[in-house]
C-alpha positions, 0 to 999 in steps of 0.5 A: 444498498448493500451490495453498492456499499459492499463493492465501495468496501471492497475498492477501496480495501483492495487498495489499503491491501496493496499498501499493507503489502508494502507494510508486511514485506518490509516487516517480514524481512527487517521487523520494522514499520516503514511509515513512509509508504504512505508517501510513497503512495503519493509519488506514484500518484504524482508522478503519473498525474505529472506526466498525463499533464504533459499531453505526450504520454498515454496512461499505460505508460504513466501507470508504469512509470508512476509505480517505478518512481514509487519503487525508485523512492522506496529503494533511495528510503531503504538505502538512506533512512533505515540500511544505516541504522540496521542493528539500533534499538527498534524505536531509531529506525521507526523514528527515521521512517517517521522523518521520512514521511515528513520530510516527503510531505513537506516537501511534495507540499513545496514543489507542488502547492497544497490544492488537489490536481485532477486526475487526467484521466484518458478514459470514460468510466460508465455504469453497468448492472450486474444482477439488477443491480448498478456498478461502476466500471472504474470500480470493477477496474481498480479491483480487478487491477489489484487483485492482479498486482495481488496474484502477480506478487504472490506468484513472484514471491512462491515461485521464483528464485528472487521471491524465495530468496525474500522469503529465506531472508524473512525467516532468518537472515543470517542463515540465508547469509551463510547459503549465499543469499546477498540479503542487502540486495533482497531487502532492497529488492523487497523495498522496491516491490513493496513501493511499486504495489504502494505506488500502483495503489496510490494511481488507483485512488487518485484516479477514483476520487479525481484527486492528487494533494502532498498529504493523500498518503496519510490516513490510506497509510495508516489505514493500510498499517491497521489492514497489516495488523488485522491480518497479521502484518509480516503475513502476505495473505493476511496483508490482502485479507486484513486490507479487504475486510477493513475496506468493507467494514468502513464503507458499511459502517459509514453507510449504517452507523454514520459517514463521521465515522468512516475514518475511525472505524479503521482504528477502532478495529485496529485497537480491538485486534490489538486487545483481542488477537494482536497477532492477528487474523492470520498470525503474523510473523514470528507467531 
């Protein structure tokens, strides 16, 4: 029961670890939370379930597609919600992405009913035994994908010109202004890879659970923040361990303690890294 339970926490916390990326990022660069990234995990799910539906597009194509309409949705976000309001007290931008989120839910609500759409998926899913013991091959996918998205970000983010250009501005902004670093286009640049990673996640999830609804964005978003927080939000590894070990505690706590408290389990870590080391396991930025 342990190792089932085990590869359940580490599924679904590689998924809180893609959104707390988009968390961090946003973080690292600005120093302000984008509340909305839940819903941006919803538009991918959407998105790609919308176009399954149709019958003419395969799933690949729908995966890519769903995670660029999340990008797209980040990139609007940034440009209309919080680019304005650069240089306002801190509370008016969270205010803004508070409003963001919102307005996305009611209005997904609007276009597209509050019942759960299945996920159509194209492929068939079975069981295999690894050591005697039984696991899902759609959990071994949705882990191995995200951990993919993981080591293609970190990659992206050390070792190309555009990664080291986010990575400049995260450490002082304007002094990468002053070395020729056009920063509104790598905050932009930062919001778009932060959605598609969101945007992938939330595909991932609806595919497990077999469900898309206007509000599947809200506690994996808020679960994700506290994954942000516990590893060291503005810290990228801290993002995918924070993310990985509050999947694991939650699904073993609902296994062992009780499955009622398999949602406040995530906040009551997120209380106690607050009081014990608010700057997280792995320190975040500006410690």
């Amino acid at each position: 029961m342990f190792f089932q339970q085990l590869i359940n926490g580490l599924t679904t916390g590689s998924v809180y670890a893609l959104i707390a990326l988009g968390y961090t990022m946003i973080y690292g660069i600005l120093g302000l939370i984008n509340f909305a990234q839940g819903e941006i995990y919803m538009c991918g799910a959407f998105v790609a379930v919308l176009l399954l539906a149709t019958g003419k597009v395969n799933f690949f194509l729908a995966f890519a597609l769903g995670m660029a309409a999340a990008a797209l949705l980040g990139v609007i976000l940034e440009r209309v919600a919080f680019r304005p309001l650069r240089g306002f007290h801190p509370l008016v931008p969270l205010i803004s992405a508070i409003g963001a989120s919102i307005f996305l839910q009611s209005l997904a609500l609007l276009l597209f009913g509050p019942n759960d759409r299945p996920f159509p998926i194209q492929f068939t899913f079975s069981t295999i035994n690894i050591a005697g013991l039984p696991v899902s091959t759609l959990q071994i996918a949705i882990l191995g994908a995200a951990l993919g998205f993981m080591g293609l970000l970190i990659v992206f983010v050390r070792y190309t010109t555009y990664g080291k250009a986010i990575m400049a501005c995260a450490l002082d902004r304007d002094t990468a202004r002053l070395m020729g670093i056009n920063v509104d286009r790598m905050v932009s640049l930062t919001f778009l890879v932060g959605s598609a990673l969101s945007g992938a996640a939330g595909i991932m999830m609806a595919i497990y659970y077999n469900a898309t609804y206007p509000r599947m964005g809200l506690l994996p978003g808020l679960k994700a923040f506290s994954a942000a927080i516990l590893g060291g939000v503005g810290n990228i590894p801290g993002a995918i361990l924070g993310g990985l070990l509050l999947g694991v505690a939650e699904s073993l706590g609902a296994a062992y303690i009780s499955s009622g408290f398999k949602d406040a389990i995530a906040f009551a870590i997120l209380i106690l890294v607050l009081l014990l080391r608010p700057q997280g396991i792995l320190r975040g930025r500006g410690d």
